[in-house]
N, CA, C and O of each residue as an XYZ file, in Angstrom:
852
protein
N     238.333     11.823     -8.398
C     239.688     11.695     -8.906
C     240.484     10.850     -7.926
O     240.656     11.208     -6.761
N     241.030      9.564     -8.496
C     241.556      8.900     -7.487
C     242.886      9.830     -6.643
O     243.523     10.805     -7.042
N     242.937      9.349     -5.829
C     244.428      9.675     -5.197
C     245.679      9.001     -4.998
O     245.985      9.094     -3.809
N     246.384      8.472     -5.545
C     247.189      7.298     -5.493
C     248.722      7.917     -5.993
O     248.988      8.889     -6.701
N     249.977      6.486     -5.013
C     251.100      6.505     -5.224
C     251.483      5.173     -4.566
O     250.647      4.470     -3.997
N     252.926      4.820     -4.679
C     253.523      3.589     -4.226
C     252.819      3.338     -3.258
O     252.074      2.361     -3.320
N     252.861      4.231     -1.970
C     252.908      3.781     -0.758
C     251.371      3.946     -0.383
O     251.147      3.292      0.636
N     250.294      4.561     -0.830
C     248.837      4.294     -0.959
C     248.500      2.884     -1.465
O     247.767      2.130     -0.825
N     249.154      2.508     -2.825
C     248.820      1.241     -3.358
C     249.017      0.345     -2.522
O     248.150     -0.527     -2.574
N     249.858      0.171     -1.706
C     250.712     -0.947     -1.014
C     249.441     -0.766     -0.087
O     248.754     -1.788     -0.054
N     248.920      0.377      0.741
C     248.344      0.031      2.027
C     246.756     -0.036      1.197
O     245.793     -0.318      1.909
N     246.600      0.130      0.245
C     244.984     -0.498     -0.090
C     244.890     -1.849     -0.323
O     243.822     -2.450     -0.213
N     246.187     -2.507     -0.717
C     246.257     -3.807     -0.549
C     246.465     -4.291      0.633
O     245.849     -5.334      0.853
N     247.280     -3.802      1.679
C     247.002     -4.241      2.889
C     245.186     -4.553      3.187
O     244.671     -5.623      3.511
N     244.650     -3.498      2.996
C     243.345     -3.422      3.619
C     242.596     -4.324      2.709
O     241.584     -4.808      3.216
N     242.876     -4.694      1.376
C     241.725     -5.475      0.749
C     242.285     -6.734      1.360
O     241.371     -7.550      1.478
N     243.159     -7.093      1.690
C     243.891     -8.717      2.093
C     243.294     -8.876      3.721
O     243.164     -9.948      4.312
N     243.087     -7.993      4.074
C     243.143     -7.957      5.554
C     241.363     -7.632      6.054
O     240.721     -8.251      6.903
N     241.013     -6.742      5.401
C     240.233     -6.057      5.910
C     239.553     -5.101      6.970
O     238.397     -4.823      7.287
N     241.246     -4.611      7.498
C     241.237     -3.874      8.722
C     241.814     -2.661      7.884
O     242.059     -2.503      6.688
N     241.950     -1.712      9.239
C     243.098     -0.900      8.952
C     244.269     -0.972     10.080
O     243.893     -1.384     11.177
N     245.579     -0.639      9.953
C     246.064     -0.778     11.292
C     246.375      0.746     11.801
O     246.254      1.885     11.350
N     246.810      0.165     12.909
C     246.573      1.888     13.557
C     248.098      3.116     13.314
O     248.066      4.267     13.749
N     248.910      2.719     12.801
C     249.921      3.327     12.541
C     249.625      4.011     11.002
O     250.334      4.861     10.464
N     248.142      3.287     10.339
C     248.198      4.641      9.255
C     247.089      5.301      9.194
O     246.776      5.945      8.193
N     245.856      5.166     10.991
C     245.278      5.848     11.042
C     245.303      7.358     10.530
O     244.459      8.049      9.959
N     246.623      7.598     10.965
C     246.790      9.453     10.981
C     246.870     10.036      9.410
O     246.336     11.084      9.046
N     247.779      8.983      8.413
C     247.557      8.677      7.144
C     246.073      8.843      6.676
O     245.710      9.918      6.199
N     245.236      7.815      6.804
C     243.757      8.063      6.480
C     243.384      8.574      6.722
O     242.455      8.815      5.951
N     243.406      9.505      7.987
C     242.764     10.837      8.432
C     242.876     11.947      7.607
O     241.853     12.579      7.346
N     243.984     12.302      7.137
C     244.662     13.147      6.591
C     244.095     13.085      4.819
O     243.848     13.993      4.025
N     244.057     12.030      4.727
C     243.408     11.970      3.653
C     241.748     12.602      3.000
O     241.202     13.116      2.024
N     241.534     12.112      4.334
C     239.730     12.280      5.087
C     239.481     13.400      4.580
O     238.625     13.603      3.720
N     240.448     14.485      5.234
C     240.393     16.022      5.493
C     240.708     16.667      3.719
O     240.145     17.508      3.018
N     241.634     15.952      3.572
C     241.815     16.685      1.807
C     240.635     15.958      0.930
O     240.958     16.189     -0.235
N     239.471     15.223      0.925
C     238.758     15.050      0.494
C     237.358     16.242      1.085
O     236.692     16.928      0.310
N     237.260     16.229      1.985
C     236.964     16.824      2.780
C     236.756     18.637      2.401
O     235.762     19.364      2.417
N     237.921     18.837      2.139
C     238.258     20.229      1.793
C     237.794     20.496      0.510
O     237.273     21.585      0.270
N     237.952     19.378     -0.608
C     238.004     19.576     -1.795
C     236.627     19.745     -2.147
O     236.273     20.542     -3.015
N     235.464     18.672     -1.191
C     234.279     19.141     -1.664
C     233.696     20.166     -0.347
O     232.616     19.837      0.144
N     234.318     21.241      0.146
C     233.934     22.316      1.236
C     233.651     22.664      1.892
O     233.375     23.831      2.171
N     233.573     21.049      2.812
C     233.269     20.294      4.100
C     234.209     20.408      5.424
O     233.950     19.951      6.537
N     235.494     21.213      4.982
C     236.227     21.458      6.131
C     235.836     22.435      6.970
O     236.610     23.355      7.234
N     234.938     22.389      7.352
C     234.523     23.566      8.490
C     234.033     23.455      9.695
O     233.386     22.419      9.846
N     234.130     24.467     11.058
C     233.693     23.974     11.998
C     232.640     23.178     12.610
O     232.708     22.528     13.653
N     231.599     23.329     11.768
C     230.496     22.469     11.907
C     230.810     21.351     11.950
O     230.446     20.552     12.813
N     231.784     21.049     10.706
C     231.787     19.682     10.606
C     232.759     18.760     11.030
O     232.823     17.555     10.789
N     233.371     19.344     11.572
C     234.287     19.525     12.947
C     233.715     19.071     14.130
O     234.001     18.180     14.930
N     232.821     19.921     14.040
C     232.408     19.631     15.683
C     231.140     18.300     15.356
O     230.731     17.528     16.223
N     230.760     18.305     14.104
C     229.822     16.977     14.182
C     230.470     15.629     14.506
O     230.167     14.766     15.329
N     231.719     15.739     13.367
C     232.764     14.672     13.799
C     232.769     13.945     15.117
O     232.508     12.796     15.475
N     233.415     15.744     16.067
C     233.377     15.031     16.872
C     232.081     14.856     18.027
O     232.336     14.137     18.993
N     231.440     15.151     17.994
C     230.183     14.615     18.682
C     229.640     13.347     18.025
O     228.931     12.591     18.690
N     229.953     13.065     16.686
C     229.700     11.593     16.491
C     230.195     10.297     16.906
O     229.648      9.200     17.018
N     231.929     10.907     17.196
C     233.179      9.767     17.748
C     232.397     10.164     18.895
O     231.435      9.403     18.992
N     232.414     11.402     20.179
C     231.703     10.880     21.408
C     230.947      9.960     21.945
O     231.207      9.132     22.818
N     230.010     10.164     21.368
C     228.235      9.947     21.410
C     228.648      8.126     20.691
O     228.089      7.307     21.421
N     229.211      7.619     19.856
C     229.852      6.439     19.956
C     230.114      5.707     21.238
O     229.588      4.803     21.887
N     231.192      6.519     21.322
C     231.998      6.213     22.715
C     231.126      5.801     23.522
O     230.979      4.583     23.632
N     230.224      6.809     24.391
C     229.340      6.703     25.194
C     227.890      5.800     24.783
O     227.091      5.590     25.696
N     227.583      5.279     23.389
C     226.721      4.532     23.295
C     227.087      2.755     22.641
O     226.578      1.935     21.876
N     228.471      2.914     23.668
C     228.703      1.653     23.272
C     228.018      0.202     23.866
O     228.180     -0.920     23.388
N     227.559      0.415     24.538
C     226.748     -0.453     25.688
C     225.504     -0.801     24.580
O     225.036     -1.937     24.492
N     225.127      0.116     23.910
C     223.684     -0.201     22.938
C     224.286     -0.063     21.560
O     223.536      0.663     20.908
N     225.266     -0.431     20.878
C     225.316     -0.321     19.303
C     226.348     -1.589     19.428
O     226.107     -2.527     18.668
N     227.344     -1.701     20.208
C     227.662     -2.868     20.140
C     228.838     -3.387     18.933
O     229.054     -4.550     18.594
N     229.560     -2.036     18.376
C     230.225     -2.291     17.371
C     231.715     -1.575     17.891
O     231.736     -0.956     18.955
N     232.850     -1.705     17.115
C     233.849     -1.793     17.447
C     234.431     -0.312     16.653
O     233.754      0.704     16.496
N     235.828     -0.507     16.228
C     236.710      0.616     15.835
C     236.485      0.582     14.358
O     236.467      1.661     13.766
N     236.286     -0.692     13.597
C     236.392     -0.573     12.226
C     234.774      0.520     11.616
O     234.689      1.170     10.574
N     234.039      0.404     12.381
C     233.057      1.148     12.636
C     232.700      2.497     13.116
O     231.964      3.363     12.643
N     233.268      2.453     13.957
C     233.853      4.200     14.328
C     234.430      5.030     13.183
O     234.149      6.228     13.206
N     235.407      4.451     11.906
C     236.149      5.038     11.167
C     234.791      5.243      9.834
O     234.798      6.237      9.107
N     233.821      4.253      9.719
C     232.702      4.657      8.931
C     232.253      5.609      9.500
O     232.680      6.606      8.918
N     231.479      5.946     10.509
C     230.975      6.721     11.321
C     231.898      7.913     10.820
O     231.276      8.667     10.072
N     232.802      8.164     10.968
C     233.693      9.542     11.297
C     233.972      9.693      9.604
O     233.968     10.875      9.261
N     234.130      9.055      8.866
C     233.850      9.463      7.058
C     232.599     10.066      7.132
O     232.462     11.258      6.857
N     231.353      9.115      7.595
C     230.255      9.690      7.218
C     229.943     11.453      7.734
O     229.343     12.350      7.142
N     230.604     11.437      9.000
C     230.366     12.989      9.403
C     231.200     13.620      9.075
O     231.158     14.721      9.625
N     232.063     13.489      8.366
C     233.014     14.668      7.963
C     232.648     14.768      6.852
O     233.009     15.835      6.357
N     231.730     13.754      5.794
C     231.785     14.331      5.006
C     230.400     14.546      4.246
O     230.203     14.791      3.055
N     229.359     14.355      5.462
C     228.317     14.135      5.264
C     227.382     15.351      4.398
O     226.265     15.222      3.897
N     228.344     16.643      4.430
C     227.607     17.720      3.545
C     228.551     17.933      2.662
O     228.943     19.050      2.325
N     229.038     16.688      2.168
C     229.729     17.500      0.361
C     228.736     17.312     -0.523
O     229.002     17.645     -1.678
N     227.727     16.898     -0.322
C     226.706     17.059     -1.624
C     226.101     18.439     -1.539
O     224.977     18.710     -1.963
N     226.659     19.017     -1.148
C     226.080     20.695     -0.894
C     226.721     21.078     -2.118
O     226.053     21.648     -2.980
N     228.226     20.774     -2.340
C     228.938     21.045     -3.700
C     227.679     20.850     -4.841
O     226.946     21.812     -5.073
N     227.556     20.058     -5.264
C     227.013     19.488     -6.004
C     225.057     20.352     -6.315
O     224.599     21.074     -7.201
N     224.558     19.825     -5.222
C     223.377     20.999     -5.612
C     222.967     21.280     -3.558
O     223.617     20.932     -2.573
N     222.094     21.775     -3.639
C     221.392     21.957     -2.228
C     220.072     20.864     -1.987
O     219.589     20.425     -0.943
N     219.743     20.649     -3.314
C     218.638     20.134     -3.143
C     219.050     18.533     -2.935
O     220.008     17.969     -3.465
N     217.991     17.900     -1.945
C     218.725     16.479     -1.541
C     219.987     16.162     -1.703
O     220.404     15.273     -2.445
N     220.811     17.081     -0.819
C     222.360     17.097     -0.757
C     222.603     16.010      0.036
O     223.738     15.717      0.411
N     221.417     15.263      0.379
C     222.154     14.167      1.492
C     222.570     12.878      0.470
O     223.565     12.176      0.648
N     221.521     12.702     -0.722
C     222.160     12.159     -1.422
C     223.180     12.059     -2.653
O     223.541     11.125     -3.368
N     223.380     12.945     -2.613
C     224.647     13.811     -3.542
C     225.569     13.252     -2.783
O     226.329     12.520     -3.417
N     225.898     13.383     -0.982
C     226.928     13.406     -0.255
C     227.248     11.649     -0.667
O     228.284     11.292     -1.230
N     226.534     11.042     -0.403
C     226.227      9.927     -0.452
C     226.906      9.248     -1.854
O     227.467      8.157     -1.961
N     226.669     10.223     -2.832
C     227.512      9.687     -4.301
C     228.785      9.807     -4.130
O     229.522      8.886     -4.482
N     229.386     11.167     -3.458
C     230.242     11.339     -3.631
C     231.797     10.635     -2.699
O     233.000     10.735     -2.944
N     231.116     10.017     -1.718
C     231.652      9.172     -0.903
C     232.101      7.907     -1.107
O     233.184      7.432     -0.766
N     230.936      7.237     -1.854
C     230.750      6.384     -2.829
C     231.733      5.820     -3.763
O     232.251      4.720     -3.949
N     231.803      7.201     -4.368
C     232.936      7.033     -5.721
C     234.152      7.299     -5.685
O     234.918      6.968     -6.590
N     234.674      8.216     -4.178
C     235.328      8.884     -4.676
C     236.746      7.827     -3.830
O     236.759      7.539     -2.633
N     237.463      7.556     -4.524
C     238.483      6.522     -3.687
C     239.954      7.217     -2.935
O     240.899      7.816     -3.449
N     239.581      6.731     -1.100
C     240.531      6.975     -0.460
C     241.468      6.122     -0.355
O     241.181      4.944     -0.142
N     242.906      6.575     -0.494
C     243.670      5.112     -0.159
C     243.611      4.768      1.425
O     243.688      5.607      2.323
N     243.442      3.211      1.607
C     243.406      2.972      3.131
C     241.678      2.708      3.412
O     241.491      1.782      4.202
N     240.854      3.136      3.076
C     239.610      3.209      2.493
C     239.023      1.845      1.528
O     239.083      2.012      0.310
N     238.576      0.778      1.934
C     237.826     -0.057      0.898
C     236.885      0.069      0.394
O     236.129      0.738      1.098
N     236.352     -0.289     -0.728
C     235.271      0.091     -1.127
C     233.513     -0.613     -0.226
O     232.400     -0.149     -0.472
N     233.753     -1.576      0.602
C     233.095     -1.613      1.630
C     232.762     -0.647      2.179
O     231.615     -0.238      2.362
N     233.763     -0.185      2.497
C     233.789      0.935      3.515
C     233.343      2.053      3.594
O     232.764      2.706      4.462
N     233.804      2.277      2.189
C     233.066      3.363      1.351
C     231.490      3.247      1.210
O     230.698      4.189      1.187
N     231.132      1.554      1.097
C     230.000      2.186      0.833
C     228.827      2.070      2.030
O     227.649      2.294      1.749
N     229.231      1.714      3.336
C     228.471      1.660      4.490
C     229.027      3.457      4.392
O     228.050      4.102      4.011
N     229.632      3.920      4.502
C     230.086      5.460      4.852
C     228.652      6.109      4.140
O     227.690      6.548      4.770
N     228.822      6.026      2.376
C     227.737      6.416      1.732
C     226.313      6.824      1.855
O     225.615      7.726      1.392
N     226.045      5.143      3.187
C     224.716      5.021      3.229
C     224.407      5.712      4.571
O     223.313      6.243      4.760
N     225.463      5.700      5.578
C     225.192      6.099      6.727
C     225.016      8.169      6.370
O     224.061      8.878      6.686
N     226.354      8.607      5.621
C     225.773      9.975      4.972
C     224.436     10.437      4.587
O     223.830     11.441      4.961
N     224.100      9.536      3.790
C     222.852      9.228      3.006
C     221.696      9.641      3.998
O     220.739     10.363      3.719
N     221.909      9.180      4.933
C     220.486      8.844      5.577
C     221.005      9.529      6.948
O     220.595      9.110      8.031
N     221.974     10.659      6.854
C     221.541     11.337      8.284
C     220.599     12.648      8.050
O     220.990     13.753      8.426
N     219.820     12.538      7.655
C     218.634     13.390      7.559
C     217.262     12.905      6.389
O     217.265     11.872      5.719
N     216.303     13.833      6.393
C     215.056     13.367      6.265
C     214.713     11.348      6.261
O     215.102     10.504      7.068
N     214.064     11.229      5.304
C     213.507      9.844      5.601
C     214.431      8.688      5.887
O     215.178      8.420      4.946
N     214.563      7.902      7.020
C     215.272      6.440      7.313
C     215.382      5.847      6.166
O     214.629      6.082      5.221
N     216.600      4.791      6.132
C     216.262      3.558      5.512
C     214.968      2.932      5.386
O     214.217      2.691      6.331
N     214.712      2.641      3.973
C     213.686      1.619      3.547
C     214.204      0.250      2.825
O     215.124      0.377      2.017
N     213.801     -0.734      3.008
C     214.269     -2.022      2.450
C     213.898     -1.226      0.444
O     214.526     -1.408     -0.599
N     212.878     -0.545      0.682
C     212.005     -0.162     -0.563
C     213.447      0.541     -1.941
O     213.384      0.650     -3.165
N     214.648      0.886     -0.875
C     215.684      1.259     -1.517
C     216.801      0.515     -2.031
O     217.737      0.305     -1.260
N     216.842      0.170     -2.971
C     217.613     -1.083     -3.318
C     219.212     -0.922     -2.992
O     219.727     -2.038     -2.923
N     219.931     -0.106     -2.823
C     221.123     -0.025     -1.919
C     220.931     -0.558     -0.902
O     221.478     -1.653     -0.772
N     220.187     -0.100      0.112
C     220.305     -0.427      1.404
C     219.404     -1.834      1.565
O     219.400     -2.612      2.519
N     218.886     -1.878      0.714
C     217.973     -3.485      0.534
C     219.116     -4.284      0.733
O     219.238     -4.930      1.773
N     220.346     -4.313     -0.559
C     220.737     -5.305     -1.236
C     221.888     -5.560     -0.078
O     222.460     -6.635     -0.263
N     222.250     -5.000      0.799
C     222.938     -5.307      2.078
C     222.973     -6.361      3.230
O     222.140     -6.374      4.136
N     224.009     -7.245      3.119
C     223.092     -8.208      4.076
C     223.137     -7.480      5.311
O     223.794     -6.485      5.618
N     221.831     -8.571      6.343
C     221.506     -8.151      7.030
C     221.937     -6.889      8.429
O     221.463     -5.887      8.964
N     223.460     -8.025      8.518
C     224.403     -7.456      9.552
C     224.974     -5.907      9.036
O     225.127     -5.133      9.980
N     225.143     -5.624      8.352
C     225.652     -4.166      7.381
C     224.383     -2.962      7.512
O     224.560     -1.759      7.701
N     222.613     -3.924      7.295
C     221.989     -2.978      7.687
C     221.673     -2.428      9.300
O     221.132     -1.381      9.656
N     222.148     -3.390     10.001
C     222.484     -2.792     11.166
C     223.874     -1.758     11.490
O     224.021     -0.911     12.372
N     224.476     -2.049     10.782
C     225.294     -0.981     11.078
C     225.293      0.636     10.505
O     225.804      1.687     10.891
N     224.531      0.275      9.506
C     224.096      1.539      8.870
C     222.827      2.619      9.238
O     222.596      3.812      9.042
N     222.023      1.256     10.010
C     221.002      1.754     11.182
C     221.294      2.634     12.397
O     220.722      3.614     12.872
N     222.596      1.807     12.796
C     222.809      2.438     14.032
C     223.730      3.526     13.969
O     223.479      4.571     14.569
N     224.633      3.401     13.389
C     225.379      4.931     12.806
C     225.009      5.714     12.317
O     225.580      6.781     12.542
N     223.996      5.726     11.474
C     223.214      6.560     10.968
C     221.965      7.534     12.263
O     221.919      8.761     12.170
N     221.341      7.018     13.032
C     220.858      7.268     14.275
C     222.338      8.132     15.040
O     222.290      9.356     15.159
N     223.030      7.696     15.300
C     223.913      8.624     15.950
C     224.632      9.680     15.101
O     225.318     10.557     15.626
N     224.507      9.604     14.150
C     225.000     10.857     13.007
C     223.614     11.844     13.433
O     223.752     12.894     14.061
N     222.759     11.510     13.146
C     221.704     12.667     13.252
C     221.596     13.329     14.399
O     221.220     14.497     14.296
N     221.871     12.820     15.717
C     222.288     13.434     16.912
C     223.334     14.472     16.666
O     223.139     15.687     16.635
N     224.657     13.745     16.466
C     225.606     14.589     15.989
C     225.394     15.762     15.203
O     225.851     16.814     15.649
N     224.603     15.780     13.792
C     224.627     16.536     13.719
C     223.992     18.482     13.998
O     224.249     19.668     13.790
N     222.728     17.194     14.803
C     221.855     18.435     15.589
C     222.602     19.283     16.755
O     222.287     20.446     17.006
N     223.679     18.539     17.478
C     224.531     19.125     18.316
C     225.807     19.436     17.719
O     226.628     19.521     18.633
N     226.234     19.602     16.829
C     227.162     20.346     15.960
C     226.788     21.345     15.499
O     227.611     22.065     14.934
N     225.292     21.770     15.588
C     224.828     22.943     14.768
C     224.712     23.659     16.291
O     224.088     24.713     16.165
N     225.128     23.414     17.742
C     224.677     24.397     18.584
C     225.928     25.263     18.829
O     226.021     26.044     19.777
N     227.135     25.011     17.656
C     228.088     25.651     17.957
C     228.950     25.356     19.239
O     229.910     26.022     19.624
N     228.391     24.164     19.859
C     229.071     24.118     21.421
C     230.513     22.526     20.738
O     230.654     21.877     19.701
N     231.176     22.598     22.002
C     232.095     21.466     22.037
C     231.775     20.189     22.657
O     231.034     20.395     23.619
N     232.112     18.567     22.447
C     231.748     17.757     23.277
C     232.424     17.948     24.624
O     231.904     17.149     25.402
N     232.938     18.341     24.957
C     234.010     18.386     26.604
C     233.095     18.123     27.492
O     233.292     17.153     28.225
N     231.974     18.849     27.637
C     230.739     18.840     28.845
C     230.041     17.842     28.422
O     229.246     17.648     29.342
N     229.656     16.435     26.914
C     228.721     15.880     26.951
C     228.612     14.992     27.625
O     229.663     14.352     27.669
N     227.380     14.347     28.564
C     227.146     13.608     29.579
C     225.904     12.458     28.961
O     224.765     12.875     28.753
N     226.194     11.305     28.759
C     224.821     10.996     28.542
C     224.148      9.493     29.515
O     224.978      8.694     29.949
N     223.160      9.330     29.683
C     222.937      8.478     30.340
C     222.123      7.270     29.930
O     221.048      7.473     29.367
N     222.488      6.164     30.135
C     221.434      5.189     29.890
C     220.898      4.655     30.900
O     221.425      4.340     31.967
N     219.383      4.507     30.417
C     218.326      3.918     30.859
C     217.820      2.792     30.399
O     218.278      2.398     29.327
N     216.820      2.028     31.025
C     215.845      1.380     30.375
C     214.792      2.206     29.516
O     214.063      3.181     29.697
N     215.060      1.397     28.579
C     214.270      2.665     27.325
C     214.499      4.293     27.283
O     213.595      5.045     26.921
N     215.637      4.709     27.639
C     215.972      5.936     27.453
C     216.995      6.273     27.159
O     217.654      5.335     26.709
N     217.669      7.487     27.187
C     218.829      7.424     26.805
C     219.111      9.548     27.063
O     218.643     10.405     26.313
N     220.002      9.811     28.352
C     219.870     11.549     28.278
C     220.978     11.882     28.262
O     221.926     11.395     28.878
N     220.944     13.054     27.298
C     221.889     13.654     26.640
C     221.727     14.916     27.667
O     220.704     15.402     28.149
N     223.254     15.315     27.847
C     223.447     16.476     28.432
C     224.439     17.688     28.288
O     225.327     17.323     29.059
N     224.724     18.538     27.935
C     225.737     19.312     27.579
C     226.422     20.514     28.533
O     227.559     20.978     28.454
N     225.598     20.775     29.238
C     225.947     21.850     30.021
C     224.862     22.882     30.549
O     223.735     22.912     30.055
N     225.242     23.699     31.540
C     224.012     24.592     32.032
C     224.068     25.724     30.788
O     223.021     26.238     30.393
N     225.408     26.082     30.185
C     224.971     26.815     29.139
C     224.843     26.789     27.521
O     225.169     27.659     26.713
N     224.266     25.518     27.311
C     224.113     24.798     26.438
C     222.308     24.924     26.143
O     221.728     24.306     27.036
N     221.536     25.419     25.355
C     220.062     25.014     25.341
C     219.877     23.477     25.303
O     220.696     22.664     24.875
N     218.751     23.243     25.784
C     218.646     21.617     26.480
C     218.029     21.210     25.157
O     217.639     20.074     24.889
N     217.998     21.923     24.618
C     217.529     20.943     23.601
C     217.451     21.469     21.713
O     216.679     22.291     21.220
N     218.591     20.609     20.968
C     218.860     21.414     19.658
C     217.678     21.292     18.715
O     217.054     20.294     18.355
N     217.535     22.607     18.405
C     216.210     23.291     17.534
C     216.422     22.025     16.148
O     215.518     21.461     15.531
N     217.608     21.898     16.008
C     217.500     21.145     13.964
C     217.516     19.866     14.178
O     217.899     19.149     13.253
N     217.027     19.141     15.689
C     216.776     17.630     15.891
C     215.412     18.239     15.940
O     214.837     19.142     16.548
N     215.090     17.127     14.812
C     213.067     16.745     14.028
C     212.726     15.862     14.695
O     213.563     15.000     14.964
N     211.470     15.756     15.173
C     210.749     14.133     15.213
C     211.324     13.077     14.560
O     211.517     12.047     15.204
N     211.695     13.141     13.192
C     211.765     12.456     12.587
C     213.121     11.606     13.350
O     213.099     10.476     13.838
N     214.201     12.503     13.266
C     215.426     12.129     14.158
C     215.098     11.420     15.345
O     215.272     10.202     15.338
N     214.661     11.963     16.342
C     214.462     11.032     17.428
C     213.563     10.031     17.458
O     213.926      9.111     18.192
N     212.287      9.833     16.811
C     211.678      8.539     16.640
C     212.536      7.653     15.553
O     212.364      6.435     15.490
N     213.390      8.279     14.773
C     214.448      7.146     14.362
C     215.961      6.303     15.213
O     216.545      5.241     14.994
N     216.131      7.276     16.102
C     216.576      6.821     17.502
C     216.299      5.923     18.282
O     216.990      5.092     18.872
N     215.052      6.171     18.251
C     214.416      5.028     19.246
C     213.971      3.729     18.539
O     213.983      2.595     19.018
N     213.350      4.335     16.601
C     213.200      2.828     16.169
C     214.406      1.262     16.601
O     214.335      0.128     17.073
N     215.460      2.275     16.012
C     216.801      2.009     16.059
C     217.091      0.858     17.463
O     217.045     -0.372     17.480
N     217.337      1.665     18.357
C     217.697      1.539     19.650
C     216.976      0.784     20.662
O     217.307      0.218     21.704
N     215.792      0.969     19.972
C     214.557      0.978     21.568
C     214.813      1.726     22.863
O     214.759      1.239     23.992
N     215.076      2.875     22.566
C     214.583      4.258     23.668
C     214.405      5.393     23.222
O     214.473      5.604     22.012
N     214.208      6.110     23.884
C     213.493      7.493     23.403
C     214.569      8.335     23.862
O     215.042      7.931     24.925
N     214.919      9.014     23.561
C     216.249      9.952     23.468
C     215.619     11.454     24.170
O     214.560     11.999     23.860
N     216.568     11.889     25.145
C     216.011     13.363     25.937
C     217.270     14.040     26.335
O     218.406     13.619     26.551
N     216.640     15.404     26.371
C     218.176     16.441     26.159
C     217.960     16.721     27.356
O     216.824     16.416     27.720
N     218.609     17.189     28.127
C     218.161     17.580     29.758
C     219.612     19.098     30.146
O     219.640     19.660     31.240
């Protein structure tokens, strides 16, 4: 259901003319984020705390992803709203989440935007991107990198959003070919719902191998 009024219309045209957002209606789009958010039953601490371990873990892996703020704001759609396809059914809720992101129009929000958000949702759990998928095929090249690499740091996120802990203590380090994550002495070193699958998609990604310490 769209969401719209004067002053939404005006700033989605800002953003289709422009293709930014500016930062005075960040708090605007945020806000928006969250009532989408709510509506499909995604406002909860988890996803809270994935959020923010996804904006962190950004932060700190800026040296290797190499992308900016307009990117961060995909990133932070995709984890907030990366389990509303739970609404919808349980079964492959990642791509449910993925529809519903898709379609569902934020003002401030382009439909670009929307749909790198989609794909990065999409694909923070079980199987990576395949060219074999014609969404993420039909992307040029530069877009599937960004959906690569946000998507790789969503799945972190969300394995350390499920330990119930806060980012305040996260520490991480880069290496040559590595990359260590750290949270605290009373933090388990290492989250049970990060799969193989997750971290050898880390490293496809990245080129390093990712370690909790």
């Amino acid at each position: 259901i769209p969401m719209t009024s004067t002053k939404y219309l005006l700033l989605q045209d800002f953003i289709d003319k422009t293709g930014g957002v500016p930062d005075r209606f960040e708090e605007q789009i945020h806000s928006l984020i969250m009532h989408t958010a709510a509506r499909y039953r995604c406002d909860n601490d988890y996803c809270e705390r994935t959020t923010q371990f996804a904006e962190v873990l950004f932060d700190k892996l800026e040296k290797l992803h190499g992308l900016g703020h307009a990117e961060l704001l995909i990133l932070k759609i995709a984890a907030r709203l990366h389990k509303a396809g739970l609404f919808i059914n349980n079964q492959s809720y990642h791509e449910h989440s993925g529809y519903i992101i898709r379609n569902t129009e934020i003002p401030g929000i382009s439909v670009e935007q929307r749909r790198l958000a989609a794909l990065v949702a999409r694909y923070h759990r079980k199987e990576p991107p395949q060219l074999l998928q014609a969404e993420y095929a039909a992307l040029p090249v530069r877009d599937r990198e960004v959906v690569n690499k946000l998507a790789a740091i969503l799945r972190i996120a969300c394995a350390l959003g499920a330990l119930a802990a806060t980012p305040g203590n996260l520490r991480v380090k880069i290496e040559p070919g590595q990359v260590t994550i750290r949270l605290g002495d009373d933090i388990a070193c290492f989250p049970e719902t990060m799969t193989d699958m997750d971290t050898a998609y880390f490293r496809s990604v990245y080129a390093c191998r990712i370690h909790f310490a």
